[in-house]
C-alpha positions as CSV (number, residue, x, y, z in Angstrom):
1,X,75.3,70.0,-144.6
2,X,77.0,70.1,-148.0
3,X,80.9,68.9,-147.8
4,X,81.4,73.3,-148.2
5,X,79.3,73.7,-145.0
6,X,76.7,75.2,-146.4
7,X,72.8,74.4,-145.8
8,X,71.0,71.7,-147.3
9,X,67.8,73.5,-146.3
10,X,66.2,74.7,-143.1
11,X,67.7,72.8,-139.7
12,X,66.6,72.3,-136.6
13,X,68.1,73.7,-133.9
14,X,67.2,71.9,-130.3
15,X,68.5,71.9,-126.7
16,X,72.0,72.9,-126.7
17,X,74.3,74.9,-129.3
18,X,78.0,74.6,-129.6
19,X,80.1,77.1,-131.4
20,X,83.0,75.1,-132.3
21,X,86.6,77.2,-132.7
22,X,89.3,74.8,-133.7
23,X,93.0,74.7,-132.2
24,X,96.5,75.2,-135.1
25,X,98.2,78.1,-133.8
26,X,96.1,80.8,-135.7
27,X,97.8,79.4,-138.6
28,X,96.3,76.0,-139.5
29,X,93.6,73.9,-139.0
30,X,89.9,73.7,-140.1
31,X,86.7,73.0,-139.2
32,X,86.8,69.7,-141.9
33,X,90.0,68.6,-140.3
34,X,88.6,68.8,-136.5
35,X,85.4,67.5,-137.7
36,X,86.0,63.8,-136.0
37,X,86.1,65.7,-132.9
38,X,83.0,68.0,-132.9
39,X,81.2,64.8,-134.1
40,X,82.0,63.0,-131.0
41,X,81.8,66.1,-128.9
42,X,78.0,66.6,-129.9
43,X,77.7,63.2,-129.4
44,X,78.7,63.2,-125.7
45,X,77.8,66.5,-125.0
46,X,73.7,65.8,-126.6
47,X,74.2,69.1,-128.1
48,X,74.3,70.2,-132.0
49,X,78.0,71.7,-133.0
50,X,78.6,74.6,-135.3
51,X,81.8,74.9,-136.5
52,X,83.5,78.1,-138.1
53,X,86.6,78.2,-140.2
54,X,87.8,81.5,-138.9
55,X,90.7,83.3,-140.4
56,X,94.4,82.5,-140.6
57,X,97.8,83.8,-140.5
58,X,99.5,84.9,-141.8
59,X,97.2,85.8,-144.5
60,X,95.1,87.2,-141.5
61,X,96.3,89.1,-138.7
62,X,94.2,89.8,-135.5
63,X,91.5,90.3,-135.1
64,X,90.4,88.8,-138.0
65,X,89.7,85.8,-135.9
66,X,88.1,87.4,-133.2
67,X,85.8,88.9,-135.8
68,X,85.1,86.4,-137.6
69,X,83.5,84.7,-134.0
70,X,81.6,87.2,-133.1
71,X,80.1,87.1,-136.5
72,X,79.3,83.7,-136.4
73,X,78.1,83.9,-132.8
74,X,75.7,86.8,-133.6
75,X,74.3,84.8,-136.6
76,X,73.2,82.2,-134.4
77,X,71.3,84.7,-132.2
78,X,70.2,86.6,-134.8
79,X,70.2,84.9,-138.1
80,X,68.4,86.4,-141.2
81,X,65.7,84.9,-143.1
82,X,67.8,83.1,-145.3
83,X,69.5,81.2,-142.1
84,X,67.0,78.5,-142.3
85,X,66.4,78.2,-138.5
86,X,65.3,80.6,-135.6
87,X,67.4,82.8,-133.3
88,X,69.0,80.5,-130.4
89,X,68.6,81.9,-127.1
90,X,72.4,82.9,-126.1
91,X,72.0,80.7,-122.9
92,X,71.5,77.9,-124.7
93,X,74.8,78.4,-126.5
94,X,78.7,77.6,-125.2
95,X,81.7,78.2,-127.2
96,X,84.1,75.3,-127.3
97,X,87.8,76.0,-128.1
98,X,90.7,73.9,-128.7
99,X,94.5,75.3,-128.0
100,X,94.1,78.4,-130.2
101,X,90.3,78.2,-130.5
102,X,90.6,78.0,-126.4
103,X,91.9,81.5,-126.5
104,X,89.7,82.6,-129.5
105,X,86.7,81.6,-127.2
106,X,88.0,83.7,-124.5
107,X,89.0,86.7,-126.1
108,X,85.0,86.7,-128.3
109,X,83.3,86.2,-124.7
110,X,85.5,88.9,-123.0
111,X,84.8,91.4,-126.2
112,X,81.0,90.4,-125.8
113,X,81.3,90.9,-121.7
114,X,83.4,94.6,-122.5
115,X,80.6,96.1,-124.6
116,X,77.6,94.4,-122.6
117,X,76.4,92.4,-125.5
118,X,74.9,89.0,-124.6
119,X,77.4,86.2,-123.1
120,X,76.8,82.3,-124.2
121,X,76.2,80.3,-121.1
122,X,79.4,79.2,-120.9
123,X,82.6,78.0,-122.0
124,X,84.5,74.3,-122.7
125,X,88.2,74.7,-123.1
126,X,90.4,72.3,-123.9
């Protein structure tokens, strides 16, 4: 990926998916400045990492957050042409949340669980 996150071209997507929610309070933080940690977290884990910089505060209040999860969890399973890799099977997918991004990952798979939308296969909190 570019240093903006964007695509460089079409990826591969294999095995396991992480959606990556960093940790600052709602407030601060980023996916550049966790990006050390997802690194070795894919590493470990053998899985790829995608990593969202959701919205803050104040700028931002809730829900903004919790939408912008859900939107990056629904393009995964159901990206558009222009994605540059196929739909990923939900249960190949776990959302990972630090402090903050902990309870982001909660409140997007309880929202997902409430209107009986597909749930990733799990959760890693920290």
């Amino acid at each position: 990926e570019k240093s903006d996150g964007s695509n460089l071209g079409k990826i591969k997507v294999t095995g396991r998916v992480a959606l990556y929610l960093f940790g600052g309070g709602y407030y601060r933080g980023s996916s550049k400045v966790f990006r050390g940690h997802t690194s070795s977290f894919a590493e470990k884990a053998e899985c790829q990492v995608f990593s969202i910089d959701y919205r803050l505060c104040p700028e931002h209040q809730f829900p903004a957050p919790l939408c912008d999860a859900l939107a990056a969890y629904f393009y995964l399973i159901n990206p558009g042409p222009e994605a540059g890799f196929e739909p990923i099977d939900p249960k190949r997918i776990v959302f990972v949340g630090v402090s903050a991004g902990g309870g982001l990952a909660v409140s997007t798979a309880m929202f997902l669980r409430d209107v009986g939308l597909p749930l990733p296969s799990g959760l890693v909190l920290f």
